[in-house]
PyMOL CGO cylinders between C-alpha atoms (Angstrom):
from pymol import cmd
from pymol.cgo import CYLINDER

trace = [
    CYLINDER, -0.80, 4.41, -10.22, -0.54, 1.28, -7.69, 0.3, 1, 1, 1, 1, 1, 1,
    CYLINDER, -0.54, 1.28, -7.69, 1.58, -0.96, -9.60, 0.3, 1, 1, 1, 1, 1, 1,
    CYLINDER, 1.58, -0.96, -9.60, 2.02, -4.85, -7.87, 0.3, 1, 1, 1, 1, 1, 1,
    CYLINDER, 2.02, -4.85, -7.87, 5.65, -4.81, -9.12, 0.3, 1, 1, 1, 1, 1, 1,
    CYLINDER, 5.65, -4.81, -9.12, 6.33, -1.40, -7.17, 0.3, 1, 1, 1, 1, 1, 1,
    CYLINDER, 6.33, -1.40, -7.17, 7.35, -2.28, -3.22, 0.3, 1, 1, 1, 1, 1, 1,
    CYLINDER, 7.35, -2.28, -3.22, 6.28, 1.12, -2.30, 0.3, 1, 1, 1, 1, 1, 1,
    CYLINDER, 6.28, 1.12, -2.30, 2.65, 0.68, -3.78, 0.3, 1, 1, 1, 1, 1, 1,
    CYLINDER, 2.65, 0.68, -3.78, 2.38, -3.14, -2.58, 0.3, 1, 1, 1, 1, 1, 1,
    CYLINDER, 2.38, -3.14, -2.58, 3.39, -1.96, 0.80, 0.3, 1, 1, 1, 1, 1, 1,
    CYLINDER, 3.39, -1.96, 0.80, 0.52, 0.57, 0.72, 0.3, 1, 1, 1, 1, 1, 1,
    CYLINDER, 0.52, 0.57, 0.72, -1.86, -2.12, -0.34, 0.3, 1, 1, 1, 1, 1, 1,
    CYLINDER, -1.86, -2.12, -0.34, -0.85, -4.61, 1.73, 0.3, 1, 1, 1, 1, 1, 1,
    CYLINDER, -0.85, -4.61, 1.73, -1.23, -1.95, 4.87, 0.3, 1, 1, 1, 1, 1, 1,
    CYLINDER, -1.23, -1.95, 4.87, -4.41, -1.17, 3.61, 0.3, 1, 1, 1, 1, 1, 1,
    CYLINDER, -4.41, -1.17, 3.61, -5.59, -4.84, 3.62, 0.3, 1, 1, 1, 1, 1, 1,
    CYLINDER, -5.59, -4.84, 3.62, -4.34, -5.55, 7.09, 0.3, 1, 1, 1, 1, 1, 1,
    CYLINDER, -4.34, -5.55, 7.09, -6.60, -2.54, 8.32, 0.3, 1, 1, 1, 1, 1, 1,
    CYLINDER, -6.60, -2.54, 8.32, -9.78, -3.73, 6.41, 0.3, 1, 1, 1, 1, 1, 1,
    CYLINDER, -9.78, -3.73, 6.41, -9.38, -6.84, 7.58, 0.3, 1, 1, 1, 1, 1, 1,
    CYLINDER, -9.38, -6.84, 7.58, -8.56, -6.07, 11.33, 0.3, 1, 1, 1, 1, 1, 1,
    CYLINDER, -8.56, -6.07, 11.33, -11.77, -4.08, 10.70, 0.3, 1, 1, 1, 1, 1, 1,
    CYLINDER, -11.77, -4.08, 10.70, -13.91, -7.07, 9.47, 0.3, 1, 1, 1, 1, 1, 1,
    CYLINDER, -13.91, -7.07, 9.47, -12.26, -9.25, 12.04, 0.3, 1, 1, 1, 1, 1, 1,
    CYLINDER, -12.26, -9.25, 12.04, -13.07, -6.98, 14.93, 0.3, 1, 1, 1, 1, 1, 1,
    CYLINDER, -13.07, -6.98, 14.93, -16.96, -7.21, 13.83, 0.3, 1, 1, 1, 1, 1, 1,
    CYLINDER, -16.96, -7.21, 13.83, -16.82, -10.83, 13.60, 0.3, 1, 1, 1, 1, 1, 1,
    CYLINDER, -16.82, -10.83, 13.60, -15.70, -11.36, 16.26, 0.3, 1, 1, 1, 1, 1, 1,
    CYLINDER, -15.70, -11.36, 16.26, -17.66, -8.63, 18.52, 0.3, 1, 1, 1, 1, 1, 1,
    CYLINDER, -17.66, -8.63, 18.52, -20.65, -10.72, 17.09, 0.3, 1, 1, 1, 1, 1, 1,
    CYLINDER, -20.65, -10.72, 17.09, -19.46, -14.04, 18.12, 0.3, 1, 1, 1, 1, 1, 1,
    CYLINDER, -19.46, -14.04, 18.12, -19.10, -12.61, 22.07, 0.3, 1, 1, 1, 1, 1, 1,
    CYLINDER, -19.10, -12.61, 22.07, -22.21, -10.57, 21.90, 0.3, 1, 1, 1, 1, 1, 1,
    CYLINDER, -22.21, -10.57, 21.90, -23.62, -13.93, 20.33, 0.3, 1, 1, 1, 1, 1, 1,
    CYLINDER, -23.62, -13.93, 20.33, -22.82, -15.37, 22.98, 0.3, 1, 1, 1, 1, 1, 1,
    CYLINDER, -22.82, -15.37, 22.98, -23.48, -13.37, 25.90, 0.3, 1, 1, 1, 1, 1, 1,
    CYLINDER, -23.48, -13.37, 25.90, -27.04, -12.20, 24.88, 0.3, 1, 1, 1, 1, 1, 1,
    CYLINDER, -27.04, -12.20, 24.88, -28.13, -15.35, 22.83, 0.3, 1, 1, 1, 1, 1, 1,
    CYLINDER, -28.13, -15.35, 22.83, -30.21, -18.16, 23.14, 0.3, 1, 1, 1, 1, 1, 1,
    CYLINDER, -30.21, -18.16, 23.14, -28.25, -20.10, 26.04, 0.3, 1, 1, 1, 1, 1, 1,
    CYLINDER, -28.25, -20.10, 26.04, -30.93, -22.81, 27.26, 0.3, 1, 1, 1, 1, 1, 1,
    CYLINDER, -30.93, -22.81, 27.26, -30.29, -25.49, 24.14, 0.3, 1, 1, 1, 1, 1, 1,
    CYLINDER, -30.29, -25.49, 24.14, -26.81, -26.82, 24.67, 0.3, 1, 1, 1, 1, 1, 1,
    CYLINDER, -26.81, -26.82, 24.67, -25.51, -23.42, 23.71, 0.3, 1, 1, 1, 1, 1, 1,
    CYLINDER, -25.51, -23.42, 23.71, -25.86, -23.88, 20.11, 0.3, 1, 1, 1, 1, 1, 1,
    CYLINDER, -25.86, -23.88, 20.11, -28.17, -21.47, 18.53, 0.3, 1, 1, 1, 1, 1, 1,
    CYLINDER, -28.17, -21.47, 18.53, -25.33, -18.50, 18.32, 0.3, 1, 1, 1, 1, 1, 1,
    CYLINDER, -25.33, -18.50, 18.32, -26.42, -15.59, 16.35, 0.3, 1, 1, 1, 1, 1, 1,
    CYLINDER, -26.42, -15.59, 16.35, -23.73, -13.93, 14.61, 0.3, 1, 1, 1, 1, 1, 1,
    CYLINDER, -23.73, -13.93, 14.61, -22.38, -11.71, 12.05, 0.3, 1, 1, 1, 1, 1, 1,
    CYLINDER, -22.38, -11.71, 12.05, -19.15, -13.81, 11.20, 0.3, 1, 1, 1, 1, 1, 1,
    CYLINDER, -19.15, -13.81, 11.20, -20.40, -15.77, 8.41, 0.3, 1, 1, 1, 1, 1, 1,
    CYLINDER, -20.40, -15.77, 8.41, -21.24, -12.98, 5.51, 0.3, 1, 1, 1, 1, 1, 1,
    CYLINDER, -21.24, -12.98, 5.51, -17.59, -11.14, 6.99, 0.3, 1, 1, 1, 1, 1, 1,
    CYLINDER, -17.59, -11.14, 6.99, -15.71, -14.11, 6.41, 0.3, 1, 1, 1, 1, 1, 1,
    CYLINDER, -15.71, -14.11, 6.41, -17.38, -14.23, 2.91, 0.3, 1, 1, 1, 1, 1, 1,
    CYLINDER, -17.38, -14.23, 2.91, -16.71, -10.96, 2.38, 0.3, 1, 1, 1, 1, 1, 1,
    CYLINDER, -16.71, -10.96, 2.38, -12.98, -10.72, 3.29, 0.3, 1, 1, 1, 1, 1, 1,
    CYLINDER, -12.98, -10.72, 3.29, -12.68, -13.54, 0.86, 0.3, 1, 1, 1, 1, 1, 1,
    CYLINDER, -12.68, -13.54, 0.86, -13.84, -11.29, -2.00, 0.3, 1, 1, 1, 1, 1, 1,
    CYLINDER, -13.84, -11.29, -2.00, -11.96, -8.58, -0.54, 0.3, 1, 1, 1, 1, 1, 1,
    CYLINDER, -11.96, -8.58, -0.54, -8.57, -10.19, -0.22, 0.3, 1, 1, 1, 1, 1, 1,
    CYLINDER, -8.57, -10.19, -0.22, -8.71, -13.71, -1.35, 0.3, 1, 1, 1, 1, 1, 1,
    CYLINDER, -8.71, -13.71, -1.35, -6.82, -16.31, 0.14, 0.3, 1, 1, 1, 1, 1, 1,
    CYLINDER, -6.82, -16.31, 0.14, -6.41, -13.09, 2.87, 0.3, 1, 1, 1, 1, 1, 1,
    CYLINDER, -6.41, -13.09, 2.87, -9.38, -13.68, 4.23, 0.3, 1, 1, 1, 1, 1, 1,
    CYLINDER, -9.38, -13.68, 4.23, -8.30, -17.62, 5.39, 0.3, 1, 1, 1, 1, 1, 1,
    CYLINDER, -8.30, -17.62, 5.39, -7.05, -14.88, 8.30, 0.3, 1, 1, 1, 1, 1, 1,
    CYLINDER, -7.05, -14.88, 8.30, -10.16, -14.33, 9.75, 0.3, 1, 1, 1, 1, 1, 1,
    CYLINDER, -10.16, -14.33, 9.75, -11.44, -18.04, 9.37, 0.3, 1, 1, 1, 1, 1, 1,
    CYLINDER, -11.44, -18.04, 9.37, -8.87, -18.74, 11.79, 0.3, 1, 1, 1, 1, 1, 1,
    CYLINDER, -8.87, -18.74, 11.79, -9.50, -15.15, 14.08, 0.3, 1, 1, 1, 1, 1, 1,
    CYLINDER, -9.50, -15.15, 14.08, -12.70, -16.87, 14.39, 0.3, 1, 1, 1, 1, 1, 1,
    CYLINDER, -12.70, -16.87, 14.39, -11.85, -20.71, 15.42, 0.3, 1, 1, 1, 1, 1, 1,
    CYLINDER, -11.85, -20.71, 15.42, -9.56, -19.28, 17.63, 0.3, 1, 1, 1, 1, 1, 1,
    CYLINDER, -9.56, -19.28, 17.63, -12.37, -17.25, 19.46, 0.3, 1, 1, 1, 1, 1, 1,
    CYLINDER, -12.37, -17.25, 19.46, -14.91, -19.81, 19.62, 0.3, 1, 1, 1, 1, 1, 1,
    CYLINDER, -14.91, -19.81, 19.62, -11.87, -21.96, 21.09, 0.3, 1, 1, 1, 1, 1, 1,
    CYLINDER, -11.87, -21.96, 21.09, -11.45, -19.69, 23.91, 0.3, 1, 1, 1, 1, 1, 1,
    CYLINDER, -11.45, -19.69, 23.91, -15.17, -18.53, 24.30, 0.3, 1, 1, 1, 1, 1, 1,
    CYLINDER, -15.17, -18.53, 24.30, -15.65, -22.43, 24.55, 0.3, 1, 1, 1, 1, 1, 1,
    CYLINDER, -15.65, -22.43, 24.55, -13.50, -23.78, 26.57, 0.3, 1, 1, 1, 1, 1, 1,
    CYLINDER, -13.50, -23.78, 26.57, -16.17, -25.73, 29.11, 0.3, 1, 1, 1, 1, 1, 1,
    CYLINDER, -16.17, -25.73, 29.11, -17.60, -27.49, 26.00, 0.3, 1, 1, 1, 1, 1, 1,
    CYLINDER, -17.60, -27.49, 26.00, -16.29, -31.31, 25.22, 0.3, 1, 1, 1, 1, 1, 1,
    CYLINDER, -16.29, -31.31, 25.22, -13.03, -31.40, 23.36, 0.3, 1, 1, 1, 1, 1, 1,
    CYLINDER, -13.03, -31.40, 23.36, -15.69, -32.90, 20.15, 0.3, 1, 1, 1, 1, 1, 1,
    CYLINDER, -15.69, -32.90, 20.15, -17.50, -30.41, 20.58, 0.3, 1, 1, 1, 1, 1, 1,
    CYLINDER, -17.50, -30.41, 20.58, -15.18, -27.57, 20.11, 0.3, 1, 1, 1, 1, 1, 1,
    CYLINDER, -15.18, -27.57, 20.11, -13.88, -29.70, 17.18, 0.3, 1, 1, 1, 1, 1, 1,
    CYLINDER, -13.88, -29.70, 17.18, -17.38, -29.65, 15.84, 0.3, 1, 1, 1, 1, 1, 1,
    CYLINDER, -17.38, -29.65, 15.84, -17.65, -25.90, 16.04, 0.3, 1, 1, 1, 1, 1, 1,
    CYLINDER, -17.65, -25.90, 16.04, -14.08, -25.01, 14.32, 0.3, 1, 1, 1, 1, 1, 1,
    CYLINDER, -14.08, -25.01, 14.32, -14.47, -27.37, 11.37, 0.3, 1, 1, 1, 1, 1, 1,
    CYLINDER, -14.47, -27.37, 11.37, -17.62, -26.00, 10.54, 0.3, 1, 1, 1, 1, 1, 1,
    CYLINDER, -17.62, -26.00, 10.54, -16.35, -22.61, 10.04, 0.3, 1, 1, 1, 1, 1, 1,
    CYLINDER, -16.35, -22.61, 10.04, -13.99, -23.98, 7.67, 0.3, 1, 1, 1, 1, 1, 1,
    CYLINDER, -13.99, -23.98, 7.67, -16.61, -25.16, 5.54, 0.3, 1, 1, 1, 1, 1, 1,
    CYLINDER, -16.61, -25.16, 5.54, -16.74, -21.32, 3.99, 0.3, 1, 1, 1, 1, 1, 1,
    CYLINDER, -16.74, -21.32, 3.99, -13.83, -22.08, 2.33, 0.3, 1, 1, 1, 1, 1, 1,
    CYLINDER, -13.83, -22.08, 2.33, -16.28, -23.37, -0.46, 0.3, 1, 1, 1, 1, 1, 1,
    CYLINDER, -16.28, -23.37, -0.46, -17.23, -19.83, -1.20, 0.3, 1, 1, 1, 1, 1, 1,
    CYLINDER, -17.23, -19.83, -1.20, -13.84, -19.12, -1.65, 0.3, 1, 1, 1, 1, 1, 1,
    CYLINDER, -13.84, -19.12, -1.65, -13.33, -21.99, -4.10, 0.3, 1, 1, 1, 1, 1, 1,
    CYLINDER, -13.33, -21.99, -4.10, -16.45, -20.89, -6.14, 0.3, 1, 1, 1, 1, 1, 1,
    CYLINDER, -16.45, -20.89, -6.14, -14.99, -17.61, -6.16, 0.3, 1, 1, 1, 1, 1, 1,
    CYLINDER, -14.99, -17.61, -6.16, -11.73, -19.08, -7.62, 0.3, 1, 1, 1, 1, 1, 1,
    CYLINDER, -11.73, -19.08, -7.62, -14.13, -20.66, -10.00, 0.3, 1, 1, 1, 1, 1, 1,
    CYLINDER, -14.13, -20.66, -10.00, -15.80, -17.55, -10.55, 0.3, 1, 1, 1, 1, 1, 1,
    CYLINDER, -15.80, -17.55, -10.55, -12.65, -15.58, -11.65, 0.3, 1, 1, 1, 1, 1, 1,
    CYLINDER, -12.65, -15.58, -11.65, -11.07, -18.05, -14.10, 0.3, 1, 1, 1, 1, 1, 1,
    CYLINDER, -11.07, -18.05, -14.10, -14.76, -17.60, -15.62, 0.3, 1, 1, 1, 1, 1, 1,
    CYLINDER, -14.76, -17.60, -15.62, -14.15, -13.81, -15.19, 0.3, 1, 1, 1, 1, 1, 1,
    CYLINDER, -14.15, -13.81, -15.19, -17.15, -13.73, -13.93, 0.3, 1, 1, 1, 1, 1, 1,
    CYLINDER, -17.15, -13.73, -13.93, -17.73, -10.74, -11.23, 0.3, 1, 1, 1, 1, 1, 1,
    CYLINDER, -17.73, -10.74, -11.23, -19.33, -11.22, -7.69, 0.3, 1, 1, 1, 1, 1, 1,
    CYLINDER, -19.33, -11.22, -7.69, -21.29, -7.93, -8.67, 0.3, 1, 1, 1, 1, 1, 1,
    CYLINDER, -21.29, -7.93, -8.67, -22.32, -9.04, -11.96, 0.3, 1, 1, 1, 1, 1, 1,
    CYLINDER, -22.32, -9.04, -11.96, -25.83, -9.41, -10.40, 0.3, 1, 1, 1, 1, 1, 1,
    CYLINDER, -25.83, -9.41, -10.40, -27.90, -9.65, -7.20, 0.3, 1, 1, 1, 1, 1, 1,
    CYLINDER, -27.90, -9.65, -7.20, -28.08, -14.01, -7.95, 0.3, 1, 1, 1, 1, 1, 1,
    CYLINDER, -28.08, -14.01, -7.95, -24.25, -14.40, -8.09, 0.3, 1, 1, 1, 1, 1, 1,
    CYLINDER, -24.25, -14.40, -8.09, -23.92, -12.51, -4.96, 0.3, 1, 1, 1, 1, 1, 1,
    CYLINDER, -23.92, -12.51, -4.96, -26.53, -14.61, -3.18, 0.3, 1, 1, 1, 1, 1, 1,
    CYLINDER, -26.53, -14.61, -3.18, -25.43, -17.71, -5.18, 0.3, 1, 1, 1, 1, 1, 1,
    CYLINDER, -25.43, -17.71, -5.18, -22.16, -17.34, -3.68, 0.3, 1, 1, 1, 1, 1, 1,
    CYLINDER, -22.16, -17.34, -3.68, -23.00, -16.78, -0.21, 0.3, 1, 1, 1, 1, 1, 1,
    CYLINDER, -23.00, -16.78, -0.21, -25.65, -19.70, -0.56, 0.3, 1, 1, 1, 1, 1, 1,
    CYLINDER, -25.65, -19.70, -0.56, -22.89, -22.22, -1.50, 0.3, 1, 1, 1, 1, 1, 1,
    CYLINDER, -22.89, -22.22, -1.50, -20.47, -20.82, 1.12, 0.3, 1, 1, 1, 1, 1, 1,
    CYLINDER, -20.47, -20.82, 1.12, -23.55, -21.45, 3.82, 0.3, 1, 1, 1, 1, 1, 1,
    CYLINDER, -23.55, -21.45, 3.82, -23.83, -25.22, 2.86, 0.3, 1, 1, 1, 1, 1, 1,
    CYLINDER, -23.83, -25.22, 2.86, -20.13, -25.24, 2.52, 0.3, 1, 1, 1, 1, 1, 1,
    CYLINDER, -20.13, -25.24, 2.52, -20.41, -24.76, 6.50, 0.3, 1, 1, 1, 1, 1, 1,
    CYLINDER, -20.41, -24.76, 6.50, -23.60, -26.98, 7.08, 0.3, 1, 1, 1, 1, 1, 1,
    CYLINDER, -23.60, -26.98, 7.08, -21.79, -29.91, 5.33, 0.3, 1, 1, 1, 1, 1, 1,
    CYLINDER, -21.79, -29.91, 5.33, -18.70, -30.09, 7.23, 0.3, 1, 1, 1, 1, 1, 1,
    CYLINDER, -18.70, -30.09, 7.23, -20.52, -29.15, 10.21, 0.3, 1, 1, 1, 1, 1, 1,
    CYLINDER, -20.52, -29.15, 10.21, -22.26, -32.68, 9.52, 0.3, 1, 1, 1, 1, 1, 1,
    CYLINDER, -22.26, -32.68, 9.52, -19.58, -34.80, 8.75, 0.3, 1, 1, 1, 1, 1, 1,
    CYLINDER, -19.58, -34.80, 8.75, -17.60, -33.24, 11.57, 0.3, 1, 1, 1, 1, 1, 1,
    CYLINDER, -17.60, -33.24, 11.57, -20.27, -34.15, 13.70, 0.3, 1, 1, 1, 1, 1, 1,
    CYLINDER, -20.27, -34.15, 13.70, -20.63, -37.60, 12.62, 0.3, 1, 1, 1, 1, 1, 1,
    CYLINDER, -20.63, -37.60, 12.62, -17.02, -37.99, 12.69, 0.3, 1, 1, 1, 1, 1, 1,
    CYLINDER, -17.02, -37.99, 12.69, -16.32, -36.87, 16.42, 0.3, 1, 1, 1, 1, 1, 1,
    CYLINDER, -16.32, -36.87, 16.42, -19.79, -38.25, 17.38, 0.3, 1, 1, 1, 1, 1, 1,
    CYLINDER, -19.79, -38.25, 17.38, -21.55, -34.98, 18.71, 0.3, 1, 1, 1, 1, 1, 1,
    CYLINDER, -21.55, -34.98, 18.71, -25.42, -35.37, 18.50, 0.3, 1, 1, 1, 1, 1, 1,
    CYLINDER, -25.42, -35.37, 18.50, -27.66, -31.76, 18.63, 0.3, 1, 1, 1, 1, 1, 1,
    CYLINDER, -27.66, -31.76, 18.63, -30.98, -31.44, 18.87, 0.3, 1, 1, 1, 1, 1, 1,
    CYLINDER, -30.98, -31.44, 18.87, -32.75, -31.00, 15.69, 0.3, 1, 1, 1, 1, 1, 1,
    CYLINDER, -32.75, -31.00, 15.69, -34.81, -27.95, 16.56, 0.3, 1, 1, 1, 1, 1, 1,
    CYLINDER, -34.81, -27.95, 16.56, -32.09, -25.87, 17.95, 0.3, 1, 1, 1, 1, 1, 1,
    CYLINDER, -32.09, -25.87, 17.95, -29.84, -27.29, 15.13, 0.3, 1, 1, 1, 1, 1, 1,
    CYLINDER, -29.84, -27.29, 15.13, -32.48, -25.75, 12.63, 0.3, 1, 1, 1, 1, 1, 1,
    CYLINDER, -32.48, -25.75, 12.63, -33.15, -22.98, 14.64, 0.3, 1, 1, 1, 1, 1, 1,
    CYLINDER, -33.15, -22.98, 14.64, -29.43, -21.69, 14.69, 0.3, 1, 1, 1, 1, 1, 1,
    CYLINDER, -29.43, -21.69, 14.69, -28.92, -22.19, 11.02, 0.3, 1, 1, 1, 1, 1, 1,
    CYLINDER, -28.92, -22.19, 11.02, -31.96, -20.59, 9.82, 0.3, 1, 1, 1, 1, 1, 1,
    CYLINDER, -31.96, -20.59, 9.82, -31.64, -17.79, 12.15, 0.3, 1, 1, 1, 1, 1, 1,
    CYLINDER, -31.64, -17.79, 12.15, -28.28, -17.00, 10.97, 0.3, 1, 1, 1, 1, 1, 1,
    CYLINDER, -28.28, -17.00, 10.97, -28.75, -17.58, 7.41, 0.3, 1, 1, 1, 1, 1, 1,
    CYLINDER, -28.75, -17.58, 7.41, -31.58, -15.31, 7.25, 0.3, 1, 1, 1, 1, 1, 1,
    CYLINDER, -31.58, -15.31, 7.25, -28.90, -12.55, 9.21, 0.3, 1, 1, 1, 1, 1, 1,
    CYLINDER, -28.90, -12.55, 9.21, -26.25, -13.26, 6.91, 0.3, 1, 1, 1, 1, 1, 1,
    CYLINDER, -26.25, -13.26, 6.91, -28.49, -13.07, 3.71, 0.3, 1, 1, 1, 1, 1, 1,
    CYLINDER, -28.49, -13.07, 3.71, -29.64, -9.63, 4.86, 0.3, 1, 1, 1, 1, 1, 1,
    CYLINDER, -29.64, -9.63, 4.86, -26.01, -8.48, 5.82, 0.3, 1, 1, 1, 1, 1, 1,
    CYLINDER, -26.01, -8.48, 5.82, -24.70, -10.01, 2.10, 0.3, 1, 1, 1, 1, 1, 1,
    CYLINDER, -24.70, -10.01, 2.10, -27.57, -8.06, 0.42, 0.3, 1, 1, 1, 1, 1, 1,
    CYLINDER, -27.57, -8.06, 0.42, -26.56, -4.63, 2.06, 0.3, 1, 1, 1, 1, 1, 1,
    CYLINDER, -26.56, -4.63, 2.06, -23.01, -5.17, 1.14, 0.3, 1, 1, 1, 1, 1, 1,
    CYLINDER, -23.01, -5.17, 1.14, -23.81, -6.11, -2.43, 0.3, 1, 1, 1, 1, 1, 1,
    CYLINDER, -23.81, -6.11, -2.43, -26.11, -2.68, -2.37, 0.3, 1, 1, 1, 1, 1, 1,
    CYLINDER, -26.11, -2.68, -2.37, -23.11, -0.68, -1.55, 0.3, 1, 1, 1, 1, 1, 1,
    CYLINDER, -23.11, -0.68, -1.55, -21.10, -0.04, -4.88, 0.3, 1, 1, 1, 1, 1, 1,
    CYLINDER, -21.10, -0.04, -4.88, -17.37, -1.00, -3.44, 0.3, 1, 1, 1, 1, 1, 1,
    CYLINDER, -17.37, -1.00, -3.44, -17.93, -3.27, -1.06, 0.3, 1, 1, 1, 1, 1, 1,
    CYLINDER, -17.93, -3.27, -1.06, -17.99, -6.90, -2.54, 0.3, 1, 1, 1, 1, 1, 1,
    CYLINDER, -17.99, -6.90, -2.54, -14.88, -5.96, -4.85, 0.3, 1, 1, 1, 1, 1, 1,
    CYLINDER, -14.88, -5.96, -4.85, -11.56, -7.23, -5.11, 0.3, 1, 1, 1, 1, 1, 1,
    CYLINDER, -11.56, -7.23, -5.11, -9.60, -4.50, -3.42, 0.3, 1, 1, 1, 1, 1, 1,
    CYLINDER, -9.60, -4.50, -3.42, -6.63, -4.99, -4.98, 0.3, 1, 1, 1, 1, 1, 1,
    CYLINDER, -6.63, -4.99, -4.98, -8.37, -4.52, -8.55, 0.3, 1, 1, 1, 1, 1, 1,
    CYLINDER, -8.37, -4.52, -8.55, -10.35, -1.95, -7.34, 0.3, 1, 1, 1, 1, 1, 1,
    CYLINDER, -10.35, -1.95, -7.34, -7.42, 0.33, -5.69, 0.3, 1, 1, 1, 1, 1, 1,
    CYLINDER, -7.42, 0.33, -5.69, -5.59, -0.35, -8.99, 0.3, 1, 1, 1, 1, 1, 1,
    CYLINDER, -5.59, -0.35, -8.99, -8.03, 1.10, -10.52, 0.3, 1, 1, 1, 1, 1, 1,
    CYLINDER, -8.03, 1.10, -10.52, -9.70, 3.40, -8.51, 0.3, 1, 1, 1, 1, 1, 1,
    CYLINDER, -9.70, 3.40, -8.51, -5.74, 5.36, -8.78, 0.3, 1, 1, 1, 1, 1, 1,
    CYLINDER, -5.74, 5.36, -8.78, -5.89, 5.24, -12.54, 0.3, 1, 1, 1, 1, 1, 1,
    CYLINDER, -5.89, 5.24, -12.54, -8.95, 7.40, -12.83, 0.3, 1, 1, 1, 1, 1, 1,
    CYLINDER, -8.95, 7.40, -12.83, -7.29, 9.46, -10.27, 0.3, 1, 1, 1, 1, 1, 1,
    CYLINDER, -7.29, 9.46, -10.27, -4.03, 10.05, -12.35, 0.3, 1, 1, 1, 1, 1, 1,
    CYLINDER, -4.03, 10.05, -12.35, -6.02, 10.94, -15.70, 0.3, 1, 1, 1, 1, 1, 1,
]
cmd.load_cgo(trace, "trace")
């Protein structure tokens, strides 16, 4: 069975993890180009639809602390993707991103409850609600701190248009039985019933 104390077995794990999450950090960001390229481009560029969001969410129940990696993967592309915008701007745009981190300390919260993600359809939504406003609320405060003003309607626009996609996406992944599951636990386990 994987045991964490065995180098051979963490190695294996830990190899395993960098795949999925090269995976999940490839469709993230894919989404943030294609976003890009074929999204709504007329409104200061900031109604992006993308598929980041419920991945970065996602990776977090995965792998944990892990899945900080593709937080950054992320910042780093919308860094380069946007490089004409104001230096505040770009500020704006990384710090929000960072404001999932709050699903990731519900889901600490979560676990010293041991409390599942999976335990039912409302603490998977629950969790990917708070992780949303997470990002909406240091989106604001970013934006009030570097001084960046949006328009309303393509402010509301972008959010509700990717909420709604990453709602959908976080509903299919919570349909799939091993999806939004702590890997580790689950490969620990998973080898178990393989031994017996």
């Amino acid at each position: 069975m994987f045991d964490y104390t065995s180098e051979d077995d963490q190695m294996s794990i830990n190899k395993f993890m960098a795949i999925d999450l090269i995976i999940l950090a490839s469709i993230a960001v894919f989404s943030e180009i294609a976003g890009e390229i074929f999204g709504f481009m007329g409104m200061n560029r900031t109604i992006l639809i993308t598929l980041s969001y419920p991945m970065i969410l996602a990776a977090y129940v995965r792998w944990g602390k892990q899945g900080l990696w593709l937080n950054l993967a992320i910042i780093v592309t919308d860094l380069i993707m946007f490089t004409s915008m104001s230096t505040s701007l770009m500020m704006v745009r990384a710090l929000s991103n960072l404001g999932l981190v709050v699903g990731f300390i519900y889901l600490n919260y979560l676990s010293k409850r041991s409390i599942d993600i999976k335990t039912d359809i409302y603490t998977s939504l629950l969790y990917y609600i708070i992780g949303y406003l997470g990002l909406i609320s240091l989106q604001g405060l970013s934006q009030v701190m570097f001084q960046v003003q949006f328009s309303i309607v393509a402010l509301l626009l972008y959010h509700l248009a990717n909420f709604i996609l990453g709602l959908i996406v976080i509903i299919v992944m919570r349909i799939q039985p091993n999806f939004l599951v702590d890997m580790r636990k689950y490969l620990n386990n998973f080898h178990k019933k393989d031994v017996e």
